[in-house]
VEXZAKE-38228 format. One record per residue (C-alpha): residue number from 1; residue in three letters; x, y, z negated. Coordinates in nm, 2 decimals, padded with zeros to 4 digits. Each point is the difference from the previous one (the first is absolute). Example, Ala and Ser with C-alpha at 12.3 -4.5 7.8 and 13.67 -1.06 7.14 Angstrom:
residues 2
SITE   drennu   sevex        x        y        z
SITE        1     ala    01.23   -00.45   -00.78
SITE        2     ser    00.14    00.34    00.07
end
This chain:
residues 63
SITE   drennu   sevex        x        y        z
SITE        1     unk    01.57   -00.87    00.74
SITE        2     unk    00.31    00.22    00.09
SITE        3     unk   -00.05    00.25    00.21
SITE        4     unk    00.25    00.15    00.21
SITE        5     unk    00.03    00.17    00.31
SITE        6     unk   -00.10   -00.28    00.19
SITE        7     unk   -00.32   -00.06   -00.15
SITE        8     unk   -00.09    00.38    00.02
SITE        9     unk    00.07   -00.02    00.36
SITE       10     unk   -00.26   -00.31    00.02
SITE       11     unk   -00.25    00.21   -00.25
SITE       12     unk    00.05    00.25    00.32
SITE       13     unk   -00.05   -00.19    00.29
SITE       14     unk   -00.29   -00.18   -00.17
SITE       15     unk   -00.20    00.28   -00.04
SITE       16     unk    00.03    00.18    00.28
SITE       17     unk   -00.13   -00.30    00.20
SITE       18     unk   -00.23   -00.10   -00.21
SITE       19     unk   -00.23    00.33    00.12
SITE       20     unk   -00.01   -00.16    00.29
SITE       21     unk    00.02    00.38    00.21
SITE       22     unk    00.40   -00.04    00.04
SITE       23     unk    00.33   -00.20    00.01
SITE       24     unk    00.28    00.05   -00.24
SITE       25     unk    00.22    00.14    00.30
SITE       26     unk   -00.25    00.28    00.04
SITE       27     unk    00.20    00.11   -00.33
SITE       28     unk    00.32    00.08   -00.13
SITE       29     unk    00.01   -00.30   -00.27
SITE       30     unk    00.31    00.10   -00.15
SITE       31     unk   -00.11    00.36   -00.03
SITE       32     unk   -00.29   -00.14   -00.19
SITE       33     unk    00.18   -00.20   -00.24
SITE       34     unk    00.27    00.25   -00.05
SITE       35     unk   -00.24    00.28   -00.09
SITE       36     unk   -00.25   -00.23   -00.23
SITE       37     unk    00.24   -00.10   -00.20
SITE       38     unk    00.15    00.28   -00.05
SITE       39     unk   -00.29    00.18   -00.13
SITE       40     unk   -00.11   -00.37   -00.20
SITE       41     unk    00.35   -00.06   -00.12
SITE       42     unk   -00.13   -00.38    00.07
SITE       43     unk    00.01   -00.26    00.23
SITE       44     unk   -00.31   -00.17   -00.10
SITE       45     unk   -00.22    00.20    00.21
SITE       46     unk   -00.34   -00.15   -00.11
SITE       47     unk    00.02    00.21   -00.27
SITE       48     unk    00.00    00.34    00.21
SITE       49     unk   -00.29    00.20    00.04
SITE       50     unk   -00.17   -00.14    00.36
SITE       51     unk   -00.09    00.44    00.03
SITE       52     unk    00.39    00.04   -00.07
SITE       53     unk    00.11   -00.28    00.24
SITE       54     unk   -00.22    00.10    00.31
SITE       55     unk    00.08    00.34   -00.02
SITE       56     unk    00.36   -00.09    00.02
SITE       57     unk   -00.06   -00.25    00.25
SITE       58     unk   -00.16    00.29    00.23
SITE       59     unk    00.27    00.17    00.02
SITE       60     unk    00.24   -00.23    00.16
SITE       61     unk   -00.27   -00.10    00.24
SITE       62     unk    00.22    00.03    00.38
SITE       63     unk   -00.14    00.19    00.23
end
């Protein structure tokens, strides 16, 4: 699989709503994806540490 932009935007979406608690608009998605893969240096976001990626996540919750 390639994974691009698009799919890490997907990866995003996916599991934000998958918790359940929140929609993906509660966020800033492209804040998210920006920042994780900067600090991955990949698009394949399966691969990132879950700790890593909701810790990010947090911090582009919207208030």
């Amino acid at each position: 699989m390639v994974h691009t932009v698009e799919t890490a935007t997907a990866y995003v979406i996916e599991a934000l709503e998958a918790k359940g608690t929140a929609s993906h608009e509660d966020f800033d998605v492209p804040g998210i994806v920006t920042a994780t893969h900067s600090l991955s240096g990949t698009w394949d976001f399966h691969v990132v540490d879950q700790g890593r990626f909701w810790g990010i996540a947090a911090t582009f919750l919207r208030l």
